[in-house]
VOPAGU-2260 file (C-alpha; in pm, 1 decimal, decimal comma):
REM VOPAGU-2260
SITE   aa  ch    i         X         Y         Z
SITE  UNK   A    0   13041,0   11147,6   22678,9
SITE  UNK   A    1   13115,2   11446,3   22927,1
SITE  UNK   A    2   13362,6   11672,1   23039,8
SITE  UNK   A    3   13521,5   11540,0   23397,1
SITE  UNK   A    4   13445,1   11821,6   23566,6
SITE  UNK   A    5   13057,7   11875,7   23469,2
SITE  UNK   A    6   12731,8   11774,9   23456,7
SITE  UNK   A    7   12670,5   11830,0   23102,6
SITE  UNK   A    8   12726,2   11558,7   22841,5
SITE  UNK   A    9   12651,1   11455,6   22516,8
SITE  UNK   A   10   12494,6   11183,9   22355,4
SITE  UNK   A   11   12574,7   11052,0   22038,1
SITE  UNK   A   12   12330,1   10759,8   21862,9
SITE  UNK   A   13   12425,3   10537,4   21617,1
SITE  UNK   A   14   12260,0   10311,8   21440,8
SITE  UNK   A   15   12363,9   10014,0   21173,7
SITE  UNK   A   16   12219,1   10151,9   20868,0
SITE  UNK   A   17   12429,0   10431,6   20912,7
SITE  UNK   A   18   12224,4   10698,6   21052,9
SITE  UNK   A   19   12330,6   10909,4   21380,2
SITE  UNK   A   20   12292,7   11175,4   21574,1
SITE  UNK   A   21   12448,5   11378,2   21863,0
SITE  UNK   A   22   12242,0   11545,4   22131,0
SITE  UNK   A   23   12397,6   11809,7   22420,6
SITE  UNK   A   24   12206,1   11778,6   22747,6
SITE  UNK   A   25   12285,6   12039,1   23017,8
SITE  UNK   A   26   12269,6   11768,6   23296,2
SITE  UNK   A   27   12117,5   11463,6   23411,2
SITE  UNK   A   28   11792,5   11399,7   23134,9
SITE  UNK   A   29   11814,0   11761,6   23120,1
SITE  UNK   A   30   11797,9   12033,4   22844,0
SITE  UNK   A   31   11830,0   11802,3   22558,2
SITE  UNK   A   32   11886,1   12012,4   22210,0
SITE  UNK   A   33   12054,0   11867,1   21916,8
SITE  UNK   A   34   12448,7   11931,6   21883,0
SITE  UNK   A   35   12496,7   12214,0   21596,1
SITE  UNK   A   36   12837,7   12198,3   21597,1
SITE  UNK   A   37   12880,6   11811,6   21416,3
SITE  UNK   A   38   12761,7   11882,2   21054,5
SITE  UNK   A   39   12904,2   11519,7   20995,5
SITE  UNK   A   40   13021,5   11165,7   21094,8
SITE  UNK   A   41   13214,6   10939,7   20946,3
SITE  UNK   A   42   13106,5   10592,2   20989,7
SITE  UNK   A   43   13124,8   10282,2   20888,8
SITE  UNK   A   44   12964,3    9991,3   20951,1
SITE  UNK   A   45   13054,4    9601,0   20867,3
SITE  UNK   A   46   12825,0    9286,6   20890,9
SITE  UNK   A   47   12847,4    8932,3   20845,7
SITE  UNK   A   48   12600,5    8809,1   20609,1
SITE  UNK   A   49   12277,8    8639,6   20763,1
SITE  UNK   A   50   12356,4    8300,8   20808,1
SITE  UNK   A   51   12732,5    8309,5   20858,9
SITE  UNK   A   52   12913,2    8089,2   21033,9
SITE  UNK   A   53   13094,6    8348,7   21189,6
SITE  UNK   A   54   12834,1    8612,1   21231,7
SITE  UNK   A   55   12915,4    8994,0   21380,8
SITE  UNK   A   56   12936,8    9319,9   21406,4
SITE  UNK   A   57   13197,6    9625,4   21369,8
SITE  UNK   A   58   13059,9   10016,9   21397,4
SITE  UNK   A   59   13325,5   10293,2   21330,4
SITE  UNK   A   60   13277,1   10646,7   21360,7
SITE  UNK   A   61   13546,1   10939,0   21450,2
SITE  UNK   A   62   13419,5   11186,3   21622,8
SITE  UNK   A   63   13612,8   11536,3   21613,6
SITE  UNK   A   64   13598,7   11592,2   22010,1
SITE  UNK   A   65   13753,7   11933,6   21912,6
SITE  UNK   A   66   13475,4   12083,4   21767,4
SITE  UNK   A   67   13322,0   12074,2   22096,5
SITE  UNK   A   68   13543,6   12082,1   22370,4
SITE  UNK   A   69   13920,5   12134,5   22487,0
SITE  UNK   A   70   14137,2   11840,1   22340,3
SITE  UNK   A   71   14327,0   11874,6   22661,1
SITE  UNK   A   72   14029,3   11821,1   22894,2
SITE  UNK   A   73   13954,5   11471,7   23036,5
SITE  UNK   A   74   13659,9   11319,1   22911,6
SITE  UNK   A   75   13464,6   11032,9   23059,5
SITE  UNK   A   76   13271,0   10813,0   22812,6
SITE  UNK   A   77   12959,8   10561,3   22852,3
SITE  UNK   A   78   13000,9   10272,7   22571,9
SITE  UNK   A   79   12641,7   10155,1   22518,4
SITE  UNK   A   80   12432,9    9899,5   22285,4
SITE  UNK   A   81   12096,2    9833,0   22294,2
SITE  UNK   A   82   12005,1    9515,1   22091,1
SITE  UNK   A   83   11692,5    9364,6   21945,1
SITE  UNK   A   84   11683,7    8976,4   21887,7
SITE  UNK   A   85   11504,9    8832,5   21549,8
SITE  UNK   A   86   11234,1    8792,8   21790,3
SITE  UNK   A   87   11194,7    9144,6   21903,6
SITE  UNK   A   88   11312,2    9108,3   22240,4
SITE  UNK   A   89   11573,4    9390,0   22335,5
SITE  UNK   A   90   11879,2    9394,2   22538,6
SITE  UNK   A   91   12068,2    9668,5   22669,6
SITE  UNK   A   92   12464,9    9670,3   22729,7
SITE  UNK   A   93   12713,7    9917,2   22859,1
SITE  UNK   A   94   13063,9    9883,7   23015,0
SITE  UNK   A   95   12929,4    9952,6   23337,8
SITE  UNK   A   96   12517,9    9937,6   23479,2
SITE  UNK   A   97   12496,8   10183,3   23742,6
SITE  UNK   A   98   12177,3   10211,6   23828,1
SITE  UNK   A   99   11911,2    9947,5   23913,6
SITE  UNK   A  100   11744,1    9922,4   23591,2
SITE  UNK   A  101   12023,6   10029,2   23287,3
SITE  UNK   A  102   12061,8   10397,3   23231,0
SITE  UNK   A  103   12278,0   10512,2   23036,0
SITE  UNK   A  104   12244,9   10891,0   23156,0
SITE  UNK   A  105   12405,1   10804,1   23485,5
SITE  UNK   A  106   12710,4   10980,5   23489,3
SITE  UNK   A  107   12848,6   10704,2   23719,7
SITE  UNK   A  108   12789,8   10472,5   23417,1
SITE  UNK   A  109   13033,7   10697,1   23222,1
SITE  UNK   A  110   13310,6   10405,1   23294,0
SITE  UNK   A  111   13593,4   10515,2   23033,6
SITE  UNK   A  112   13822,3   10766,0   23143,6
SITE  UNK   A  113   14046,2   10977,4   22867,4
């Protein structure tokens, strides 16, 4: 997630036991330090039960953009997964691959515009 007009961005991990955490990196891979300003995050997550018939997946979380930037500044957001099989094998998605191999620092990746 990043500010239109900048090269800084954040990035904001979360996980299906419920565990996160939000990093600020100055630009591209760059200056990574953990983001002080989110003491917490509200999430919640949903599974089907092994087995299901119907299996899947729902991850909420609200994140208070406020507490870290303008609410009137356009923001442009990379949705990302990366997935590990009951085999081990991992998979990585994103609303847009921008890069030759996936990356989800490329800015170009960032494919949701608010």
């Amino acid at each position: 997630m990043g500010l239109a007009d900048s090269e800084a961005y954040w990035e904001v991990n979360l996980s299906p036991r419920g565990d996160w955490n939000i990093y600020h990196l100055q630009g591209y891979r760059q200056g990574l330090q953990a983001e002080m300003a989110i003491k917490t995050l509200p999430l919640v997550v949903n599974a089907a039960p092994l087995g299901s018939p119907q299996p899947g997946f729902e991850l909420q979380a609200v994140l208070n953009g406020a507490t870290l930037f303008a609410v009137d500044q356009p923001i442009h957001l990379g949705i990302t997964a990366v997935i590990q099989d009951q085999e081990g094998a991992l998979s990585y998605w994103a609303l847009r691959h921008c890069g030759s191999e996936p990356d989800f620092h490329l800015r170009e990746s960032f494919a949701l515009k608010l």
